[in-house]
C-alpha positions in Angstrom: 68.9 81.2 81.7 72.1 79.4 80.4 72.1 78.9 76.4 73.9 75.8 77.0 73.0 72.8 79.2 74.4 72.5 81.8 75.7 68.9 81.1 77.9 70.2 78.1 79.1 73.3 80.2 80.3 70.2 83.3 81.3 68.0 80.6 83.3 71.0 78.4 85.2 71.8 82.0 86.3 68.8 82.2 88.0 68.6 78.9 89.1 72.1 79.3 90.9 71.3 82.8 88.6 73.4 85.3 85.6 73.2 86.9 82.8 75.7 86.4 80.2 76.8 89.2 76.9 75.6 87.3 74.3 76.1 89.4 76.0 77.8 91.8 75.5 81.3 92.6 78.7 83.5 94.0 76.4 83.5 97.4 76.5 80.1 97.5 80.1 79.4 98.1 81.2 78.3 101.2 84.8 80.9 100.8 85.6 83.9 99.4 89.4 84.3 99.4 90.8 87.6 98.2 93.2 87.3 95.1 96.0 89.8 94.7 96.0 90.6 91.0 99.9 91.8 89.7 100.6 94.0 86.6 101.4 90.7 84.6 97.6 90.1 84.9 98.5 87.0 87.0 96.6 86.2 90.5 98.3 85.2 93.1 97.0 83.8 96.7 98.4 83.2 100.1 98.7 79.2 100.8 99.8 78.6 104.1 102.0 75.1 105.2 101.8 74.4 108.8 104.4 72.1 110.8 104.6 69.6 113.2 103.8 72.0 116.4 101.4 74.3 114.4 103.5 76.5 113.4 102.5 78.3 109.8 104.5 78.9 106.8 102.7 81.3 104.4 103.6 81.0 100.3 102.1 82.7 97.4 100.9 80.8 94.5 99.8 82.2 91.7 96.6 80.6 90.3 96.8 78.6 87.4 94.3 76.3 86.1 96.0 74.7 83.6 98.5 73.2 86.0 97.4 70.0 87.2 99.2 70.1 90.6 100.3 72.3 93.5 104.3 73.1 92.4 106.6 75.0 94.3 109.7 76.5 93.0 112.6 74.9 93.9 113.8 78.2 95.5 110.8 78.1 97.4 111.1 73.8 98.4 114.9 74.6 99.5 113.9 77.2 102.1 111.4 75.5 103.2 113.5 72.4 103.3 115.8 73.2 105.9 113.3 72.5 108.5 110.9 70.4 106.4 110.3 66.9 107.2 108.4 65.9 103.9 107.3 62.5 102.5 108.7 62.0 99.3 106.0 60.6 97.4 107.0 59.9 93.8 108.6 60.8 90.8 106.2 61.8 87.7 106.9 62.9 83.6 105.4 66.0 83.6 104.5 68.3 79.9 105.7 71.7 81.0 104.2 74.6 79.5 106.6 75.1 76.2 105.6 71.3 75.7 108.9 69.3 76.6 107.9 67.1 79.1 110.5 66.3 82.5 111.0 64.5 85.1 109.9 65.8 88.8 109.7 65.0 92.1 106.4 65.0 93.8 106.0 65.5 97.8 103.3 65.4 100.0 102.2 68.2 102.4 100.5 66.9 105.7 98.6 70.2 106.0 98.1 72.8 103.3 95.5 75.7 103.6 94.3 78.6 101.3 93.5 82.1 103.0 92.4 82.4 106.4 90.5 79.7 107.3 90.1 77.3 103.8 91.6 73.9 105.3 92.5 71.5 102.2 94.5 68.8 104.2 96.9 66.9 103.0 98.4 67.7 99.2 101.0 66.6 96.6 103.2 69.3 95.7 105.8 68.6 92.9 108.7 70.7 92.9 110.1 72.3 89.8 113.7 72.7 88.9 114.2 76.4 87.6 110.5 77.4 88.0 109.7 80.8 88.6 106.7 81.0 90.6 104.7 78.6 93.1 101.4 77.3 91.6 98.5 77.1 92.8 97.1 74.2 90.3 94.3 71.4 89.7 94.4 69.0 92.2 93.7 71.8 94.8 91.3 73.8 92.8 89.2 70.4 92.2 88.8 69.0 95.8 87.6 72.5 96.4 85.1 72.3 93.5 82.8 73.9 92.4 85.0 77.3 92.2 85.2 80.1 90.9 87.6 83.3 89.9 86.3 86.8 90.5 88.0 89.4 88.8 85.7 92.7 91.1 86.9 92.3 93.5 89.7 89.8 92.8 88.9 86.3 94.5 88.5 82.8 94.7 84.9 81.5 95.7 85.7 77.8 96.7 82.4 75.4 97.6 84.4 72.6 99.5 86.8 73.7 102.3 87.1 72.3 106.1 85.0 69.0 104.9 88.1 67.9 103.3 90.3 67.5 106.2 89.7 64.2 108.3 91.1 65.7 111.2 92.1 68.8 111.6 94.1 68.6 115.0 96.4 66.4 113.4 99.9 67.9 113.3 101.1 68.4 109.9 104.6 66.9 108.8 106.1 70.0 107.3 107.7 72.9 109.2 109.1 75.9 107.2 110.0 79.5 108.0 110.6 82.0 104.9 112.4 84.7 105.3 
């Protein structure tokens, strides 16, 4: 039995940035993906970018649910731009983490999928000059909603998976191999 309702736990995720599984129990979720948890006490996942003959890419994000979008490093976008055809999609201010806010470009991926077999379709990646890591951030996480983070064993229980995908046969628009 929750001490809070759960209209003020829905309504506190959304101000907070993330969604929280109420009402769902971890049985419930439609995916389990594993997590790999790194001394830094960050979790990372596998996405996975798949080109135009079906070809896959795989990346590792590290999850971060204060970001409010997918981002890649630009290390990261300039391998996989040699043999990426991507749709520029727009240019956006962004408030980076210290607080200065930037300038970035944002791209879209045709195909983008988490684990084995969790298909999120097409996504907006924006790609971050001097950035570290790739992230793994909101506008995933939500269409994917309700989720959750497991730290025993490390994971990701995501509700919402293949559904999201209008066709899945489609060729994506991205190829990519990392080396």
């Amino acid at each position: 039995m929750s001490l809070l309702p759960n209209r003020f736990l829905s309504s506190l995720g959304v101000i907070l940035g993330f969604s929280f599984a109420v009402g769902v129990s971890a049985g419930e979720f439609e995916h389990k993906i594993p997590l790999d948890r790194q001394k830094s006490g960050n979790y990372y996942i596998t996405g996975t970018i798949t080109d135009t003959l079906g070809g896959k890419t795989e990346v590792q994000f590290m999850v971060d649910t204060g970001a409010g979008m997918v981002t890649l490093a630009e290390r990261t976008f300039e391998l996989l731009s040699r043999d990426l055809r991507v749709k520029p999609s727009r240019r956006v201010a962004a408030r980076m983490a210290d607080g200065r806010t930037r300038s970035i470009n944002v791209y879209e991926i045709a195909r983008f999928s988490l684990g084995e077999d969790c298909e999120i379709g097409p996504t907006e990646v924006a790609v971050i000059p001097g950035a570290a890591n790739n992230i793994l951030g909101l506008n995933v996480l939500n269409r994917a909603a309700p989720f959750a983070i497991y730290t025993s064993p490390p994971s990701l229980a995501l509700s919402v998976c293949s559904s999201l995908v209008p066709d899945a046969a489609k060729p994506a628009l991205v190829s990519a191999k990392l080396n």
